[in-house]
N, C-alpha and C positions, 0 to 999 in steps of 0.2 A: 596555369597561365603560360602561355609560349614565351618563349626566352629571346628571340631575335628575328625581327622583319627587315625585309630586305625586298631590294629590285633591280632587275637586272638586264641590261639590255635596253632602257625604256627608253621610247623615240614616240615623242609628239606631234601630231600633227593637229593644227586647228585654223580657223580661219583663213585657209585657201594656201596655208605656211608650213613648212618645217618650223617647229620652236626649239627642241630641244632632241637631241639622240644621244643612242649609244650612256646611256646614263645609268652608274650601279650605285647604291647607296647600303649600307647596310647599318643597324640601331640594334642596338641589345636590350634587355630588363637593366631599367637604372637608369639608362642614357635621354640623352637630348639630342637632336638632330634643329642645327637652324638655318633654314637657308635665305639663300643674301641672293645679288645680282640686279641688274638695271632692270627699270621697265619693259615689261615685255618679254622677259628671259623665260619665263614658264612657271616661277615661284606655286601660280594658284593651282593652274594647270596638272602641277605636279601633285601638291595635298590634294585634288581631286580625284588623279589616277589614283593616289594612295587610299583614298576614301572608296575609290569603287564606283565613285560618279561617273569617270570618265573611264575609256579602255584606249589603252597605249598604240598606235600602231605597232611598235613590235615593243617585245620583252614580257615582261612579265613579274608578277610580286609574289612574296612567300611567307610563311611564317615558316621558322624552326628550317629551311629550307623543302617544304612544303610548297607548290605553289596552291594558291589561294580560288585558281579559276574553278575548281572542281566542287569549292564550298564558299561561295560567295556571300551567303545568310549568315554563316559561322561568321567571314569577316565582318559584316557589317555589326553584328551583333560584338564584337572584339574592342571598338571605337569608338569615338567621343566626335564627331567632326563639327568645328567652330568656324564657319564661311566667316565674312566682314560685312554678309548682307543680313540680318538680322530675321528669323524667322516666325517670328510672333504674332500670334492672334491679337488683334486687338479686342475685340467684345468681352475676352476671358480675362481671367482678373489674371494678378502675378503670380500667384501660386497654383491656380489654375493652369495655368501656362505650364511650368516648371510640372506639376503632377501630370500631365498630359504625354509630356517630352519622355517622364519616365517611363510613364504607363508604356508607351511604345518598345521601352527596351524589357519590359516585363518586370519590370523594378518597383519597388514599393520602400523608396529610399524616405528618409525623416522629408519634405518637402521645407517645413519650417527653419527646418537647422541649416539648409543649405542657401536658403536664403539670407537667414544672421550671416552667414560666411561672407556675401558679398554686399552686406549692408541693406537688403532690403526687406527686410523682417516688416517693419514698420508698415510697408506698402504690400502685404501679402495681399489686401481684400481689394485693391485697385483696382480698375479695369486698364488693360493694357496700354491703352489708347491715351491714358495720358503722362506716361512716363515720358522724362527727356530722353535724348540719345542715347545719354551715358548711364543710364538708367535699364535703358533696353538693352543697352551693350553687358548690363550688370547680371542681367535676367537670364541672357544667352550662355553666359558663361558657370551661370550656377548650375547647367547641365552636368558640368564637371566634378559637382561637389555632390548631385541628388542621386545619380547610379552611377556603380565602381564599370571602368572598360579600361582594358590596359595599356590601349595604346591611344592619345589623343594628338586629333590632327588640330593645329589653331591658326585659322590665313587672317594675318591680320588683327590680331583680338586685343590689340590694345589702343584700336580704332577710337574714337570718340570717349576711351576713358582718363579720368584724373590722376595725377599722381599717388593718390591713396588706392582706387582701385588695379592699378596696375601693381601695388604691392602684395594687396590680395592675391593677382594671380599668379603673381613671383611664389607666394608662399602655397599657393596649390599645386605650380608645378613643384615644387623643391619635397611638397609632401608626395607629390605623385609618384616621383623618382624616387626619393626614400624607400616606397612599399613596393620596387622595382617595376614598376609604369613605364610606357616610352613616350616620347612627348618629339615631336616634331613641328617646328613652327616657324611660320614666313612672320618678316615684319620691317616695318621700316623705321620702324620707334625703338630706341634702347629697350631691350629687355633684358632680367639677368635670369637666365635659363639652370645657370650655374655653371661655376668658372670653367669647367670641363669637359662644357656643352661642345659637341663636334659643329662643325660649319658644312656646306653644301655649295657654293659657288657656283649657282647655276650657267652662266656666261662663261663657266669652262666646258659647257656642253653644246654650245649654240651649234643647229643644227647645217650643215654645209652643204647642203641640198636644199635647192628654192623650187624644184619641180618635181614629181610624183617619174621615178625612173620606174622601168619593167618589174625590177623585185621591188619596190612599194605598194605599187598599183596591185600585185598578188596578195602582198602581204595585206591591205586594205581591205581588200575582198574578201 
């Protein structure tokens, strides 16, 4: 398992904006990384570039000081990534669903056990279509429990749920970290990541370029 991701350099650009530059962050085995900042600061933007959705215009992401560009499958294959948009089929039942999710990571994890974790054992044979929010928000995040990845990205994930399920995920991170996992996570809702979780202040990066100068416009290209 790789001991420390990290980035370095990273400058966003999206929506016709500078969001964020010049941004390094680094997480070890064990840690928690949470980032904060007003709307708009790049919070999602960022677990995306870390997820490998998005490519930075400059800098770049690493494991072990490794960068990451040269083995892109290895990273994605490393992660857990938890958007706020919910990605589920609806025609397929619950567990369906959840067996699906693994199957992609090549996994053949208990499907059932990871659904008692976030309370939805009961609704395994349901078709997706008719859970509530917080139900599909319960669905999403048992990704986390049904195949082991070391590092999880979470934007948002205590979206649409209760205060019982949001203690679930308190106790999946805190086991995640336990077995030396990194867990990085945007949110606007109290979470307890644990006391010793680092922060990320993205509005200390806000980018100070509002037009595409000569070296962006290259670096773009």
């Amino acid at each position: 398992m790789p001991n420390r991701f990290s980035g370095h350099g990273l400058t966003c650009f999206r929506g016709e904006r500078f969001v964020f530059e010049a941004l390094d962050f680094s997480v070890a085995a064990g840690e928690a990384l949470v980032l904060t900042g007003p709307n708009g600061s790049g919070k999602s933007s960022l677990i995306r570039i870390m997820a490998g959705l998005l490519s930075p215009l400059e800098g770049h992401l690493a494991w072990d000081g490794e960068p990451i560009a040269g083995a892109p499958e290895d990273h994605s294959a490393s992660l857990h990534y938890v958007g706020y948009q919910d990605a589920i089929k609806p025609a397929m039942t619950v567990s369906e669903n959840l067996a699906f999710w693994a199957g992609l990571r090549g996994a053949r994890g208990d499907v059932g056990a990871a659904l008692d974790v976030v309370g939805l054992g009961r609704l395994a044979a349901t078709p997706a279509q008719f859970l509530s929010s917080g139900q599909r928000r319960r669905l999403s995040l048992a990704r986390l429990a049904a195949s082991p990845a070391p590092l999880w990205l979470l934007d948002e994930p205590t979206v649409g749920l209760d205060r019982a399920a949001v203690g679930i995920l308190e106790s999946l991170i805190a086991r995640h970290r336990a077995e030396g996992g990194i867990v990085i996570l945007a949110t606007h809702q109290p979470i307890a990541a644990g006391d010793d979780a680092g922060s990320l202040d993205l509005g200390a990066y806000t980018a100070r370029r509002q037009v595409f100068d000569d070296q962006s416009e290259g670096a773009a290209a």
